[in-house]
C-alpha positions in Angstrom: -34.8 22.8 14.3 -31.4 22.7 13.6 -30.0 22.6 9.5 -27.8 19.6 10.5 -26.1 17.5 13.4 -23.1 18.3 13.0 -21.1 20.6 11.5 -17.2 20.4 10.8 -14.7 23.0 10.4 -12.3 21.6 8.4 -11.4 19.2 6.1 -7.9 17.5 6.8 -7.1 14.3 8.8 -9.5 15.5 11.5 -12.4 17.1 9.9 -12.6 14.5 7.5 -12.2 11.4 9.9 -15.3 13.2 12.3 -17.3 13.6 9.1 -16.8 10.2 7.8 -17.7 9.0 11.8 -20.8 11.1 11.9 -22.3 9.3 8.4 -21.0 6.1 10.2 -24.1 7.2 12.9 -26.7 7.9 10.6 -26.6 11.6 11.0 -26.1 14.5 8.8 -23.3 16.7 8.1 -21.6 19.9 6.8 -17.9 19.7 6.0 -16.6 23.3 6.1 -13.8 24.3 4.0 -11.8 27.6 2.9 -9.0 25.8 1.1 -8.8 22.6 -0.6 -10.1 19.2 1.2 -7.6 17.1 2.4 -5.5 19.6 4.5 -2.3 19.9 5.7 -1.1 16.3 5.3 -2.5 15.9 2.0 -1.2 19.2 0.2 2.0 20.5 2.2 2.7 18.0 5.1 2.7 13.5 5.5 1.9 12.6 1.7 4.6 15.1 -0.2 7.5 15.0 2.4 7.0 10.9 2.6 6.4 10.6 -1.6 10.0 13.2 -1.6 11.9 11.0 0.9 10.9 7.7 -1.0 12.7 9.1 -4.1 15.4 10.8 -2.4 16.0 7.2 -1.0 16.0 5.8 -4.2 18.4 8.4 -5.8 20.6 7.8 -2.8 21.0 4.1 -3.2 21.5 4.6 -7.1 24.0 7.2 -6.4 26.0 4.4 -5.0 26.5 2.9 -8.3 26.8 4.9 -10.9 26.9 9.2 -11.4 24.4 11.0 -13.1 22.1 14.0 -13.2 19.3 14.6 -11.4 16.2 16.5 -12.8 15.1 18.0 -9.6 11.4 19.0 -11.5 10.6 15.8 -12.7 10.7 15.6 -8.8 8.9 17.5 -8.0 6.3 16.8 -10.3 6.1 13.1 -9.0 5.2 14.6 -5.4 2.4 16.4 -6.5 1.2 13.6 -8.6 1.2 11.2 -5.6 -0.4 14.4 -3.7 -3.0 14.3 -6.6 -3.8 10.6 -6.5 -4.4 11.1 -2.5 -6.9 13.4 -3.2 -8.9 11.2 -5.6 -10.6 9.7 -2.4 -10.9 12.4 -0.4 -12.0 15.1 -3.0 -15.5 17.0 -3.2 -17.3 13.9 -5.5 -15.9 11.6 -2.8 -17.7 13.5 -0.4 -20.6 13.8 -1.8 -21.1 9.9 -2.4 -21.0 9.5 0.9 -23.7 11.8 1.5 -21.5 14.6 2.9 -22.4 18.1 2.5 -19.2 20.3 1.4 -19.2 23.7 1.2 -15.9 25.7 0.1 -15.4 29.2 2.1 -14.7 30.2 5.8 -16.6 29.5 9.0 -17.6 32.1 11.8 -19.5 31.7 14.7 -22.9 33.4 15.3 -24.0 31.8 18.4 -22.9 28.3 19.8 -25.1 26.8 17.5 -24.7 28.8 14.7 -22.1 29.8 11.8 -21.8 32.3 9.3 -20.6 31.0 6.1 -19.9 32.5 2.9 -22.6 35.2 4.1 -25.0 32.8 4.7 -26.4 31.0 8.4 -26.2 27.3 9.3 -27.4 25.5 12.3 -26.0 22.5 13.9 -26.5 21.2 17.4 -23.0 19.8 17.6 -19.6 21.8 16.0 -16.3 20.6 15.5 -13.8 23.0 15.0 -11.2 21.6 13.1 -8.7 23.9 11.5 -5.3 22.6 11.9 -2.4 24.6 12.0 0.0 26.7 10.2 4.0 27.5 10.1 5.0 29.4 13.4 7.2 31.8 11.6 9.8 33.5 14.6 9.9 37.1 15.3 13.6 37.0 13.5 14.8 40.6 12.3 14.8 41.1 8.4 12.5 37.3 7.8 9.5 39.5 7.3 10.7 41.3 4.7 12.9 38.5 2.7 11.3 35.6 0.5 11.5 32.3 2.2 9.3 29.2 2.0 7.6 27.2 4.8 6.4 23.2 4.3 3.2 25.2 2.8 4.8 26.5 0.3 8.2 24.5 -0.3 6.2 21.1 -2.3 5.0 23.8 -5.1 8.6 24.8 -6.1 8.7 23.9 -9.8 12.7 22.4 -9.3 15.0 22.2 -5.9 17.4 25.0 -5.2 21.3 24.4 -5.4 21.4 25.4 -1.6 19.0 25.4 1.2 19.4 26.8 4.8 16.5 25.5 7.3 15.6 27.1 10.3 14.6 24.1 13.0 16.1 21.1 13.7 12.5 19.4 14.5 10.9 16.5 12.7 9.7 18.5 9.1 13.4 20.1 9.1 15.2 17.0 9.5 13.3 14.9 7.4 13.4 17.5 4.4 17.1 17.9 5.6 18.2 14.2 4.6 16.2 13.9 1.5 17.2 17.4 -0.2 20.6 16.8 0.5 20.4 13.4 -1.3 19.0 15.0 -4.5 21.8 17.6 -4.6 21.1 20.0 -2.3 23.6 21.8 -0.2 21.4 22.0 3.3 22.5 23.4 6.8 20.1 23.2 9.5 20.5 26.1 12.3 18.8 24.8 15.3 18.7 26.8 18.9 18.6 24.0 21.2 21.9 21.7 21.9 20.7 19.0 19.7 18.7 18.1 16.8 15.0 16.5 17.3 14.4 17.8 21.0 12.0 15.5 22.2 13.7 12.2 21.1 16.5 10.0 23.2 19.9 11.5 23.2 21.7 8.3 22.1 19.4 7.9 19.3 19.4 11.5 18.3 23.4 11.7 18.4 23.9 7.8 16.2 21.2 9.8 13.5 22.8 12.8 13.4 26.4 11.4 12.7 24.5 9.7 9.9 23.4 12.7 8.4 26.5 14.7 8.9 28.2 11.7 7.2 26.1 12.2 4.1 26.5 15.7 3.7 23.5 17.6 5.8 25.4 20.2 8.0 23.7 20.4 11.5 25.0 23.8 13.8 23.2 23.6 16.6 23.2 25.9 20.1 23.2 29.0 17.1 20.9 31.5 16.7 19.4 33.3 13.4 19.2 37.1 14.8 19.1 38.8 11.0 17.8 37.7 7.9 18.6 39.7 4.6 18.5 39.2 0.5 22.1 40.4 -1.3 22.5 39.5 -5.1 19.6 37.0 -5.1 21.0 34.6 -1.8 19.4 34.2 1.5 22.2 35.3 4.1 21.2 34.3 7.9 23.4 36.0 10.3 23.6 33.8 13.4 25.4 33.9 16.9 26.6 31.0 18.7 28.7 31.3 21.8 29.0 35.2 21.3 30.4 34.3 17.8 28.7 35.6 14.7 28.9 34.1 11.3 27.0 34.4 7.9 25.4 31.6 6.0 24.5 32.3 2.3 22.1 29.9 0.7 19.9 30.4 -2.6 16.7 29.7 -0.5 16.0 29.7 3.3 13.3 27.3 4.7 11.4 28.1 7.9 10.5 25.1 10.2 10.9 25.9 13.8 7.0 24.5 14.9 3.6 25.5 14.5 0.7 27.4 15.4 -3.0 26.5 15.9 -4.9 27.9 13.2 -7.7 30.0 15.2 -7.9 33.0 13.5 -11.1 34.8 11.6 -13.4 32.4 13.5 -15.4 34.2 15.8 -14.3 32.4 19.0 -14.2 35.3 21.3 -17.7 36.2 20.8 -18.4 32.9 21.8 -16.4 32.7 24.9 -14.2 29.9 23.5 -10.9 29.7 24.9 -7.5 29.7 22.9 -3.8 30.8 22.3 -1.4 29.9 20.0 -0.6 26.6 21.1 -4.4 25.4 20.7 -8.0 25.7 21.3 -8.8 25.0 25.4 -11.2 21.9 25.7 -11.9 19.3 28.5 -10.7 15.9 28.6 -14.1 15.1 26.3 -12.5 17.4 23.9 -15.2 19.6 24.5 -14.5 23.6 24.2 -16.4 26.1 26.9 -19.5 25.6 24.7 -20.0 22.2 25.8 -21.7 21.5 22.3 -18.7 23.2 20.4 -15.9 20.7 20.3 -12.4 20.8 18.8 -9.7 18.0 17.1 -6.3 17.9 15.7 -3.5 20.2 15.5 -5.9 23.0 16.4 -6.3 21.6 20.0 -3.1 19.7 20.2 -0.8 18.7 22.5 0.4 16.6 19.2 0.1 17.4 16.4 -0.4 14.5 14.0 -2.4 12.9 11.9 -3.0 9.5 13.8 -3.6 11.6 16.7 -6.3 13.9 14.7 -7.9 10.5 13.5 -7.9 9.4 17.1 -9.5 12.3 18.8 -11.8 13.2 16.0 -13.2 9.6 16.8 -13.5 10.4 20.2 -15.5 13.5 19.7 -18.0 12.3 17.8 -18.5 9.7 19.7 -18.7 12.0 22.7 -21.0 14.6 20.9 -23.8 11.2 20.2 -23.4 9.4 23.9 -24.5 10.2 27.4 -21.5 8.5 28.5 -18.0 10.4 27.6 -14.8 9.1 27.3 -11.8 11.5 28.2 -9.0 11.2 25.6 -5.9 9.4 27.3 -2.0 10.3 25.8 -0.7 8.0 27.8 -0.1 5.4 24.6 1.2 8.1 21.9 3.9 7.2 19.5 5.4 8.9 16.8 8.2 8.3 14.3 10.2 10.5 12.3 10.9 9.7 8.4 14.7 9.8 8.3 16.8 7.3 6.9 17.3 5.0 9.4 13.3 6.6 10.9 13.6 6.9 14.7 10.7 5.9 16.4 9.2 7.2 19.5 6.6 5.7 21.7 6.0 7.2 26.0 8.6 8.1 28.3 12.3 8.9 27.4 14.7 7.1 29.3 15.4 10.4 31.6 11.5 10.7 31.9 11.0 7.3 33.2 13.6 8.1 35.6 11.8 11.2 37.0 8.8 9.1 37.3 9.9 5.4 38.6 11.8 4.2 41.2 12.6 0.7 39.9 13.3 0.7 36.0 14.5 -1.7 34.0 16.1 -0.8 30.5 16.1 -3.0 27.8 19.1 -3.1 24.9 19.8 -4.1 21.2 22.0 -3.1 18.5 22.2 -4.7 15.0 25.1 -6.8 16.3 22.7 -8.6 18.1 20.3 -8.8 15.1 20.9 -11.1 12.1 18.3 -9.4 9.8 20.6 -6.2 10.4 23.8 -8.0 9.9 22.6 -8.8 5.8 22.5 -5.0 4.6 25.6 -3.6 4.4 25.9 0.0 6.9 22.3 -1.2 8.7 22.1 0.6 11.8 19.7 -1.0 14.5 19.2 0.6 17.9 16.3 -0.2 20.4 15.7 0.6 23.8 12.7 -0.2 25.4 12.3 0.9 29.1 9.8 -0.9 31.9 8.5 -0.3 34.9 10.7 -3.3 37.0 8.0 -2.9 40.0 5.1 -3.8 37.3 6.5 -7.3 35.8 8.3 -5.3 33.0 5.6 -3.3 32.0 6.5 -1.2 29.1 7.0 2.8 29.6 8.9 3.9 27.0 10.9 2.5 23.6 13.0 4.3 21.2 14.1 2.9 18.0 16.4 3.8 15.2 16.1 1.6 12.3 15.0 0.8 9.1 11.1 0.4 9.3 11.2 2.0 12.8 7.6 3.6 12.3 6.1 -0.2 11.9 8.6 -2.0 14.7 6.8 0.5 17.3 3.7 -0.9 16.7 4.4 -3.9 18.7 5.4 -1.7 21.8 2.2 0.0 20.9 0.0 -3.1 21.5 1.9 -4.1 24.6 1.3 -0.3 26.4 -2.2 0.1 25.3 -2.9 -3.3 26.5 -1.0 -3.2 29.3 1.1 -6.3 29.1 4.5 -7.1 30.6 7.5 -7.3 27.9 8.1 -11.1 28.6 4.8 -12.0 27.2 6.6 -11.6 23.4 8.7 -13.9 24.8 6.6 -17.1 22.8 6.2 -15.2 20.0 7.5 -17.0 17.2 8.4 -13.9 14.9 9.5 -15.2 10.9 13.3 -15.3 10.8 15.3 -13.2 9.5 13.4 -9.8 10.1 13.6 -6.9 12.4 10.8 -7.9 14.1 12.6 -11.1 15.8 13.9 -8.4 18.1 11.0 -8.4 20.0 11.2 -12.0 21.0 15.0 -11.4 22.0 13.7 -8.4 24.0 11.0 -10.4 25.8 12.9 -13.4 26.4 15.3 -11.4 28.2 12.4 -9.9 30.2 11.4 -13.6 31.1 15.1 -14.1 32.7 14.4 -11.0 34.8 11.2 -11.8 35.7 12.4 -15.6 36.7 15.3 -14.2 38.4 13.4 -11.6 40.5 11.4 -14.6 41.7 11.8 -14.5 45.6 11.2 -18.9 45.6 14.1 -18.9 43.0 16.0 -16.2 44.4 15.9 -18.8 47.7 17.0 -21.5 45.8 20.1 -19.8 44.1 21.2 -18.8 47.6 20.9 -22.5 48.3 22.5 -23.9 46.0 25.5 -21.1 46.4 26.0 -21.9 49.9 26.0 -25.8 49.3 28.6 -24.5 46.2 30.9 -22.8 48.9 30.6 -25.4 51.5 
């Protein structure tokens, strides 16, 4: 007899969504954790960078109007407050209410049904390892013996330093980038690759970055940290680009160049589970080489965010309690990242699509075509979204860079996971004036195409052209 149905290795946006599923079926539950619950989003990651660039954002639009000073730990101490009032409803007491069982301390496997915890043994017949992940901290010369913060430890500095260098141009640096430079930081971001934000459309990724080079931010990218050292109490990064060396001296030095699954101390290997780095190995049922051992979030990846964590958490539960599985399916994910204007990512970039599709058809606006955008004074509105011109203009990819870009993907989201062509927003009425509207513009000018590619109207056209020339 086992001591429960399930139990849960971890309490962030995973552990805590598959525990709150599991009392959702009627069945009982251990929610394992060594830190505090809540995880990475709540304590170092979604809730303090968002709560720091809401206030950077206002400081920024204040700044426009009048000067003053900024006390960088009152701040900071409004972060942790909104971290605090987050954890008021997913703390211990909240837990228990629901009739979850909580135990603070670390995890290790026994068997495939059992764990040792805090030198004591519990039995489950299903597992869910979900640990998240930590800062990937790069095997740069001199880092290891030089004081520098990660997002773990950057949102319990007491005030902000004068100057800032960050290592990674990826969606934590960037973010943190923009806002710390709006409360008075002096921030350089030193990023290997030839742009900022990797993953994300060039156009978009070059019209943000002239935005944040505008403000202040300094981006070098193609350059390389090879030597970190401490002189006189500054962080100096030595850093090559182009066979070209240069110093840059900062008062703190912040590492975000990715992150790594957080596997360690857990036993796996004696259970034959499978993992690296980059995540735990499981099957498209999420289900590790102990098919009753399964594992969610950043510790399995391929992204690594909360919505995702929530999504496959879900699944594995579900999976765990049915004879009939579902596979997860990434073929719908979207993302956004929290600068000011937020860029907003959902499937294929425009060169992706292009690998994959023959026939594409690429869809276009800018806030000259927008009247909502017209109304605030420097708005920048960019949106492509990309369709598969074989499939009635079904939707493969959209990029946008705008204000409120995290919520205008949402409607690209509901026409990809539902698979429906463009034009059908095409009789949407959408209130006017908002971003939104651009959707309607977008899919009536899918509706054009489609009546256009019309062979009995294409006929007609070429009709009507010939009686024209005659």
């Amino acid at each position: 007899m086992y001591d429960y149905d399930f139990i849960i290795i971890g309490s962030g946006s995973a552990g805590l969504t598959c525990a709150f599923t599991v009392k959702g079926f009627n069945k009982t539950v251990l929610l394992v954790e060594k830190n505090k619950s809540g995880g990475e989003c709540t304590w170092s990651g979604c809730i303090p960078s968002k709560a720091l660039i809401n206030l950077a954002k206002e400081i920024n639009i204040a700044k426009k109007y009048s000067d003053f000073h900024i006390d960088t730990s009152e701040i900071m101490e409004k972060v942790r407050k909104v971290r605090e009032k987050i954890y008021q409803r997913e703390n211990p007491d909240v837990l228990k209410d629901a009739d979850i069982d909580y135990i603070r301390g670390s995890a290790k496997f026994i068997d495939k049904h059992t764990l040792n915890i805090n030198d004591n043994e519990y039995s489950s017949k299903n597992i869910i390892i979900a640990t998240g992940s930590s800062p990937l901290v790069p095997p740069i010369e001199g880092l290891d013996e030089v004081a520098y913060l990660t997002n773990e430890t950057f949102f319990e500095l007491e005030k902000l330093p004068q100057s800032l260098t960050i290592l990674g141009g990826g969606a934590i640096g960037i973010e943190l980038a923009q806002a710390l430079n709006r409360l008075g930081v002096k921030v350089t971001v030193i990023e290997m690759m030839a742009s900022i934000l990797a993953k994300e459309d060039p156009e978009f990724v070059e019209e943000l970055s002239k935005t944040l080079e505008e403000e202040g931010v300094r981006l070098l990218t193609k350059t390389k940290a090879v030597r970190v050292e401490e002189k006189d109490g500054m962080s100096i990064v030595h850093t090559e680009k182009y066979g070209v060396f240069s110093n840059i001296v900062s008062e703190s030095l912040l590492v975000a160049v990715g992150r790594k699954a957080n596997t360690e101390d857990l036993g796996l290997d004696s259970v034959g589970i499978i993992y690296s780095n980059k995540g735990i190995e499981v099957n498209k049922y999420l289900q590790t080489a102990q098919h009753n051992v399964f594992a969610v979030g950043d510790a399995v990846g391929p992204y690594q965010f909360s919505h995702m964590a929530n999504y496959q958490g879900i699944l594995a539960v579900q999976n765990a309690l049915f004879p009939i599985k579902r596979g997860v399916d990434y073929s719908n994910v979207a993302w956004c990242t929290f600068t000011e204007p937020e860029l907003a990512h959902a499937g294929l970039t425009e060169e992706e699509a292009k690998e994959k599709y023959e026939h594409l058809k690429i869809y276009t606006l800018t806030e000259k075509d927008l009247d909502r955008a017209t109304l605030k004074y420097g708005d920048i509105f960019r949106i492509k979204v990309i369709c598969d011109d074989s499939k009635e203009n079904h939707v493969v990819g959209a990029h946008i860079l705008a204000e409120r870009a995290g919520d205008l993907i949402s409607d690209v989201q509901i026409l990809k996971t539902h698979n429906m062509p463009l034009h059908n927003l095409s009789n949407v009425i959408y209130p006017y004036p908002t971003y939104a509207e651009v959707f309607n513009k977008l899919g009536k000018k899918a509706y054009v195409n489609k009546v256009l590619s019309n062979p009995f109207i294409n006929m007609i056209n070429n009709i009507k052209k010939k009686d024209t020339k005659e």
